[in-house]
C-alpha positions, 0 to 999 in steps of 0.5 A, a space after each residue: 561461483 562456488 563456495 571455495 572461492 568464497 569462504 574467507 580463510 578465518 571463517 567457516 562463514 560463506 560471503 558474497 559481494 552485493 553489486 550496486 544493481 542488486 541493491 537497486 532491485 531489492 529496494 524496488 521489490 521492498 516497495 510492495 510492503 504498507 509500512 517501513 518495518 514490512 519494506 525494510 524486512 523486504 528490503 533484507 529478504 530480497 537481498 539474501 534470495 538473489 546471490 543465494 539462490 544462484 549460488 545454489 544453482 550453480 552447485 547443484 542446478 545439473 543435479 537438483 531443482 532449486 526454485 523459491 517455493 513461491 513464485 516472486 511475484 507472491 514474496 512481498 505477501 509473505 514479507 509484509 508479514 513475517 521475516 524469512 524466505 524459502 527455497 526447495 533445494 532438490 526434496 529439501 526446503 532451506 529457509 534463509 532468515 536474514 538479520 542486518 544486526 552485528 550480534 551472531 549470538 542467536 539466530 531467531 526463527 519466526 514460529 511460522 517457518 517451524 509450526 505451519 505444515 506447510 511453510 517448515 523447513 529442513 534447513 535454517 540458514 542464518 544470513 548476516 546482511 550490510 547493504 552499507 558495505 554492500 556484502 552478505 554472509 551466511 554465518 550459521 544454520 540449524 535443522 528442524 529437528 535441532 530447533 523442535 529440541 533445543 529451541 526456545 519458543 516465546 509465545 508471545 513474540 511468536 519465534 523460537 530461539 537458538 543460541 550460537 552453541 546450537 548452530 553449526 558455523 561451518 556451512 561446509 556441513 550444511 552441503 554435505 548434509 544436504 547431499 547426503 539427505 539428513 534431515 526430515 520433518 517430524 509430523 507437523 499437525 496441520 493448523 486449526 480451521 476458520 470458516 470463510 465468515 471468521 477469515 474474513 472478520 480477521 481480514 477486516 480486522 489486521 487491514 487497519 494500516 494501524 496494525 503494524 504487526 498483524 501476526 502478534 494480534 491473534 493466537 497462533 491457532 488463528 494467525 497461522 489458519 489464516 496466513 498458511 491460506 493463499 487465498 486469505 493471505 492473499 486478499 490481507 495482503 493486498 487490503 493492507 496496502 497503500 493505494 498507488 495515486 500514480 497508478 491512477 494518473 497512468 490511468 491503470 484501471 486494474 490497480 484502481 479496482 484492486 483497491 476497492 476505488 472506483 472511477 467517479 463517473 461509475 460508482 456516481 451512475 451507480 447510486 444514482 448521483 450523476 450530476 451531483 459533483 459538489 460544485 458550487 458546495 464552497 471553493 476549495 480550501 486555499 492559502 492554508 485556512 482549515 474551515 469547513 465548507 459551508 452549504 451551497 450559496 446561490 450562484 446568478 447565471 452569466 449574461 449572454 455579453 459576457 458570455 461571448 467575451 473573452 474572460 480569460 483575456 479580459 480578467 485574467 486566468 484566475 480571476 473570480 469572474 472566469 471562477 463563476 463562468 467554470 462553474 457555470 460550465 459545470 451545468 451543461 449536459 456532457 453530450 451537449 454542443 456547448 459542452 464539446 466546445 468549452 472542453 478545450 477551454 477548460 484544457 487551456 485554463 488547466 494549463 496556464 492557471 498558477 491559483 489551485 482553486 482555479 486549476 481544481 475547478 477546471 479539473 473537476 468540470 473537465 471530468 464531469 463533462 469528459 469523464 476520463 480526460 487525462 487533463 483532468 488528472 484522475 477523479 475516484 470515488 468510494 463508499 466508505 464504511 466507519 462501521 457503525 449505523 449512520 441510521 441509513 445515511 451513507 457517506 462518499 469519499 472523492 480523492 482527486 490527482 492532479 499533475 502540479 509540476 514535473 515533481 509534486 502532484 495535487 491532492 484533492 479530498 473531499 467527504 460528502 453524504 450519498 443521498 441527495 440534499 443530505 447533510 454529513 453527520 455532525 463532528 465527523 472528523 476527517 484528518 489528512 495524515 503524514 508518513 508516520 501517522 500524525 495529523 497534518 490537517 483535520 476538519 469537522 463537520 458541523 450541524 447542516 455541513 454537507 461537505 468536508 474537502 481539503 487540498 494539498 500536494 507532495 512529491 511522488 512517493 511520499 506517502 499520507 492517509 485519510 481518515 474518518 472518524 465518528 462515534 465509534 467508528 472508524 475508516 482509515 487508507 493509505 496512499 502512495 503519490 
């Protein structure tokens, strides 16, 4: 490949065909993005980088070093943010600014790429993308020097623009300044300081998964402090991500840490809350109602004759009766003998079981008395901060998985208070939201309610959030299935 061969005859523009694969692949790596806008401008990214990069490689690969300026796995932190990314072109950073807009009148530079001492550039290339007619070109570019005196900076959307008399279209000029080193950076003056205690407020601040653009909620002295710091950058990165759920029933225990869950039985030995599983607070919500659970009611103990019976057989799977004796099961000692024999019983009922209440209850008891059995789909739990005083009440959150068929997973969600006999807060609010941020189901607490909890299932990859609310405060995450 070389640019000869790839420059139309009409245009000083430089082209390249996108092949099947490569979109494929893009739109794999756009996937580690919170929200569409931060996955589509990964999307385009992705595209550029590849046909770019081994294009510069295989001009100058003999004579120069040509690498991205972070490794890849570190693209999708810039990208969630800010559009652009950088290559080091032998002493000399390209920045590729790819846009999927028809309208070559101006190239718009995001003020990162210009003000962050470490992030400028000596070249700005404008990349035209059409992932529809799979083909990208590069239409124009601009120096630093070129935007520092003729760009437009808009405080408030934070780019510099350049109208198209002040770029240059012929890429052919871009080779030979390169070659002959003509651009240089100014002194750039490195971004103001935050102290860890001010970093970390920002970070709590822009993780709200409502922030959809995080960089235009702080003055730049700030955002740039705080997203030219690998670390900062790294930890709000990760913080605004949606929890994977499929990671958690391909029991990957770094991703489940990573984002601040635990596995029940950990965090319930923890604080201290072994055995309190909530069972027998009311049955699950099922056939659509949306009432909220009531306190326990008084469960009588099976008789031995029953006991020794077959209820499967005799009742039938999703009988009340085989209801009772599972939570009857629930009681027993995980180390007990009784307990080691009613494990394959309940993997049988998770089977052939059609009622969800039926298979949530066996997937429950399972994990309590087999903590970690993948039958049981995958159980996490977490203390959840609304950030305001609870007056020393604590409130815990269990998101359960469980495989329904080969394409849709169960969702199990319930809220309860950590300390032992407590009630929750009367009208907290807990709402189940779709992909775009609309609530699809929500429950409130009343006076002496001890539980919240709510069922339901998708296909894997859509998304949905959870989000708790009272007073003032506030607690929301996102999640993948």
């Amino acid at each position: 490949m070389n640019a000869e061969s790839l420059m139309y005859p009409a245009t000083d523009h430089l082209w390249f065909d996108l092949s099947s694969e490569e979109l494929k692949l893009a739109q794999q790596q756009s996937q580690r993005c919170s929200n569409p806008a931060a996955r589509w401008r990964a999307y385009l990214n992705a595209l550029a980088l590849g046909p770019v990069l081994s294009w510069l490689k295989s001009e100058w690969g003999n004579d120069l070093n040509v690498e991205p300026w972070l490794p890849a796995d570190q693209h999708p932190q810039i990208w969630e943010f800010v559009n652009g990314t950088a290559i080091a072109v032998g002493n000399r950073r390209w920045v590729l600014l790819p846009q999927e807009t028809d309208d070559l009148q101006e190239l718009v530079i995001p003020q990162e790429w210009v003000d962050i001492r470490e992030w400028a550039g000596h070249y700005y290339v404008g990349i035209q993308v059409n992932p529809d007619q799979q083909w990208l070109q590069l239409w124009a570019y601009v120096t630093y020097e070129d935007i520092k005196e003729r760009g437009d900076l808009d405080p408030l959307d934070q780019t510099y623009t350049l109208e198209q008399e002040d770029l240059t279209e012929d890429i052919a000029l871009l080779m030979i300044s390169q070659e002959q080193a003509l651009s240089r950076l100014s002194f750039i003056p490195a971004a103001n300081s935050l102290n860890p205690t001010q970093a970390q407020a920002l970070i709590q601040k822009l993780s709200d998964p409502t922030v959809l653009n995080p960089r235009l909620c702080l003055p730049f002295s700030q955002w740039s402090s705080l997203i030219s710091h690998p670390e900062w950058r790294q930890q709000l990165y990760q913080q605004r991500q949606p929890v994977r759920l499929g990671e958690w029933l391909g029991q990957q225990w770094q991703g489940i840490k990573d984002s601040g869950w635990q596995k029940w039985e950990n965090l319930s030995s923890t604080l201290g809350l072994t055995g309190q599983s909530g069972l027998g607070m009311g049955v699950v919500l099922g056939s659509g109602l949306a009432a909220v659970i009531t306190p326990a009611i008084a469960m009588r103990s099976l008789s031995p004759e029953f006991s020794a019976s077959n209820p499967i057989e005799q009742y039938g799977v999703d009988s009340p009766q085989v209801r009772l004796l599972i939570q009857e099961w629930a009681k027993l000692s995980p180390q007990s003998p009784e307990a080691v024999k009613v494990i394959p019983e309940l993997e049988q009922i998770l089977q052939i079981a059609q009622e969800e209440d039926t298979r949530w209850l066996a997937a429950e008891t399972l994990w309590l008395l087999s903590p970690g059995n993948q039958s049981a789909g995958f159980w996490g739990m977490k203390q959840v901060d609304l950030g305001i005083d609870l007056a020393g009440q604590a409130i815990g959150l269990v998101l359960a998985v469980l495989p329904k068929s080969s394409d849709q997973v169960s969702v199990f969600v319930r809220v309860y208070p950590l300390k032992s006999q407590a009630s929750l807060p009367a009208k907290l609010e807990l709402q189940i939201l779709d992909q775009t941020g609309e609530v699809f189901q929500q429950l409130s607490a009343r006076e002496q309610d001890r539980v919240l909890q709510y069922k339901f299932w998708g296909s894997p990859g859509e998304e949905f959030g959870i989000s708790l609310k009272l007073d003032q405060g506030h607690y929301r995450e996102n999640f993948v299935l």
